[in-house]
C-alpha positions in Angstrom: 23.3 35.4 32.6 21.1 32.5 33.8 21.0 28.8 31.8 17.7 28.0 30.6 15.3 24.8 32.2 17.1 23.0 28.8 20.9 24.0 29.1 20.5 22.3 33.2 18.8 18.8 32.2 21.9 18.6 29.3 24.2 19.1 32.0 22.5 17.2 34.7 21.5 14.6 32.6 25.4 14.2 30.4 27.6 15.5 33.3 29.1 18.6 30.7 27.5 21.6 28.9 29.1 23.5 26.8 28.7 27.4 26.4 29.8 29.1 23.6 31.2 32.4 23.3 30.7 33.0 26.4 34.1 35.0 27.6 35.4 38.1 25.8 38.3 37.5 23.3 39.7 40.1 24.4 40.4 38.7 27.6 41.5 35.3 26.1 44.0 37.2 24.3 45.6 39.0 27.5 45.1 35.9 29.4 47.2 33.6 26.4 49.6 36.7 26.2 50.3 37.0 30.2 50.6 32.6 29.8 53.0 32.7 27.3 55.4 35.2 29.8 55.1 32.5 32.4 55.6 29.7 29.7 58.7 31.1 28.3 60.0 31.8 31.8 59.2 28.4 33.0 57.8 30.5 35.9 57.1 28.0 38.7 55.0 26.6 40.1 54.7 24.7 36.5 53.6 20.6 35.9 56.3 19.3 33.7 56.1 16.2 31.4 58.6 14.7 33.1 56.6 15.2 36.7 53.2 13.8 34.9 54.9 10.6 32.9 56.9 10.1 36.6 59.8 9.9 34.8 63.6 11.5 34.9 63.5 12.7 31.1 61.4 15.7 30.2 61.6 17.9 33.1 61.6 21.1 30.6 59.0 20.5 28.6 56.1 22.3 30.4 52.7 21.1 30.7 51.1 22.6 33.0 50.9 26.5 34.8 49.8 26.2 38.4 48.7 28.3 41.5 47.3 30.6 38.8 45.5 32.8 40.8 48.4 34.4 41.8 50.4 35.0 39.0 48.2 38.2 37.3 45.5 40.2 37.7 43.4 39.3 34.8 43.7 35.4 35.8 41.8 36.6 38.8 39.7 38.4 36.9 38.4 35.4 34.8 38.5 33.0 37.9 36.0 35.3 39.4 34.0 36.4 36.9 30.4 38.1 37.9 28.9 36.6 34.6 29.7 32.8 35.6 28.7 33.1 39.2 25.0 32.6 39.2 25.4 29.5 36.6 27.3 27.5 39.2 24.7 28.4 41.7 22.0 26.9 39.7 24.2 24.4 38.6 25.5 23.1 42.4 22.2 24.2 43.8 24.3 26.1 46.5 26.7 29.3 46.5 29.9 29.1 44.3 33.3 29.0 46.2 36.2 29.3 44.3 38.9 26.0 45.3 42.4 27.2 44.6 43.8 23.9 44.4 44.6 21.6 41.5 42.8 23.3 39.1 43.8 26.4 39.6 45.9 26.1 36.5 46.1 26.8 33.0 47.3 23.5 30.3 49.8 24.4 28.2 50.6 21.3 26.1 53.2 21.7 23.6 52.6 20.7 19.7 54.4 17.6 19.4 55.6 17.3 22.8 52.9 17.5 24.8 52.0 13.4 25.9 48.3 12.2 26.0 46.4 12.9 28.7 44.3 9.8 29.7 40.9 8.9 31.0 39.8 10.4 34.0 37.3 12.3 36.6 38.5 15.1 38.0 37.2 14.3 41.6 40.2 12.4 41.9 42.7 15.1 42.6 40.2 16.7 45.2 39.3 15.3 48.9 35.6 16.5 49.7 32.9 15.0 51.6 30.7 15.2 48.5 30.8 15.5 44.5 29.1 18.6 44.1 32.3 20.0 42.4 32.4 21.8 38.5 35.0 22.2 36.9 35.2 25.5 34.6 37.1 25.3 31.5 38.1 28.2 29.3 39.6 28.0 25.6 41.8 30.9 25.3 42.1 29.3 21.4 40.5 27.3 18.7 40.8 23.6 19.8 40.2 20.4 17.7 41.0 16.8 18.1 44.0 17.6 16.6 45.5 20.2 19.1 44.2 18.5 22.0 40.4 19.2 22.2 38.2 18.0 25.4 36.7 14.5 24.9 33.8 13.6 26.9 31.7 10.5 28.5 28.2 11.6 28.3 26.5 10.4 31.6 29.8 9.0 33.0 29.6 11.0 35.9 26.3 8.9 37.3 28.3 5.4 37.0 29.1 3.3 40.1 32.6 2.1 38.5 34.4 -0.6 40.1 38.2 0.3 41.1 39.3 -2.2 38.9 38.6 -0.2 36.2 41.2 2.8 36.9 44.9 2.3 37.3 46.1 3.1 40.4 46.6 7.1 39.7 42.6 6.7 39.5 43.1 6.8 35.0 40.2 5.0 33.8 41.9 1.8 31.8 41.5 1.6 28.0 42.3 -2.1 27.5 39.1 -2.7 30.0 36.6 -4.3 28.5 34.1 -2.7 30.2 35.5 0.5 29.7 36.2 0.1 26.0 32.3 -0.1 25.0 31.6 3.0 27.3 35.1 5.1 25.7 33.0 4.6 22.4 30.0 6.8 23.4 32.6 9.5 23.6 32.0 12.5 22.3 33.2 16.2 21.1 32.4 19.7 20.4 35.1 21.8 18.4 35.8 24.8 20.3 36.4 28.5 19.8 38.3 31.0 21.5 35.7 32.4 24.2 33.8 28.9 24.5 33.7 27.7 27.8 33.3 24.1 29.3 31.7 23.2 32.5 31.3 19.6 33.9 30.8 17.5 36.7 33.8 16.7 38.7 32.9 12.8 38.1 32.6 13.0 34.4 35.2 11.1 32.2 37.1 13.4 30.0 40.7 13.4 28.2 
């Protein structure tokens, strides 16, 4: 699968593009299914509330899977799928390599206990020379805004921002005045399982 002339200036131009059904729900099922083994476990490595708030309290409450790679077969066998190869090349303009490093993870917040995730570009957890980085994101179920569906800055991810507008874990600032007119250009698409979200490692999302 190639994107169409159209489906690169929407990403190029907005800093996301989504695809939808684009990843057998088959897969999504074994994927959740294997997820939910290491969930109950508490099968570390694993990003807990408590770790992400920096706080003593929550340390059970899981939020994150990491190191996924690892853990099973068919995570591998998404994270390398043929299908999505040749869409990052056109995308990055150079030859895909897979970064096993932060977001080598699956989310996992819990209903009701999961906290809000803020503002923020993704290049900020990755050390690189340049910011030709995508990040790839798979729903393995229906997501809304009221399970914890992506959010996104259209054309955020071709701002200079100034460093007073993040805090100093790099989360862009909601009481910014600035930053409040560009958080209302955000924007959504409701997705299904199979629907897959790429975007620009500068792009604000939440």
């Amino acid at each position: 699968m190639k994107l169409t002339a159209q489906q690169i200036e929407e990403f190029n131009q907005n800093g996301f593009l989504v695809l939808k059904d684009f990843a057998n729900h088959d897969l999504c099922t074994d994927i959740l299914e294997k997820a939910n083994q290491h969930l109950d476990n508490k099968t570390a490595p694993i990003e807990s509330e408590g770790e992400y708030l920096e706080t003593q309290t929550d340390s059970l409450t899981v939020r994150r899977l990491r190191q996924v790679y690892d853990r099973e077969e068919v995570f591998k066998q998404w994270m390398t799928n043929k299908q999505i190869k040749p869409i990052l090349k056109q995308l990055l303009n150079d030859k895909p390599i897979l970064v096993l490093a932060h977001h080598n993870s699956i989310m996992t917040k819990m209903p009701n206990l999961g906290s809000r995730t803020s503002w923020h570009q993704d290049f900020r957890y990755w050390n690189y020379e340049n910011d030709n980085l995508v990040s790839v994101w798979l729903s393995l179920d229906d997501e809304t805004l009221e399970n914890g569906l992506l959010e996104f800055i259209p054309n955020s991810h071709q701002i200079n921002f100034n460093k007073e507008q993040f805090d100093t874990k790099s989360n862009f600032l909601d009481n910014e005045i600035l930053n409040k007119k560009l958080i209302k250009t955000a924007v959504h698409t409701t997705l299904k399982r199979g629907d897959v979200v790429l975007f620009h490692c500068k792009t604000l999302h939440h």
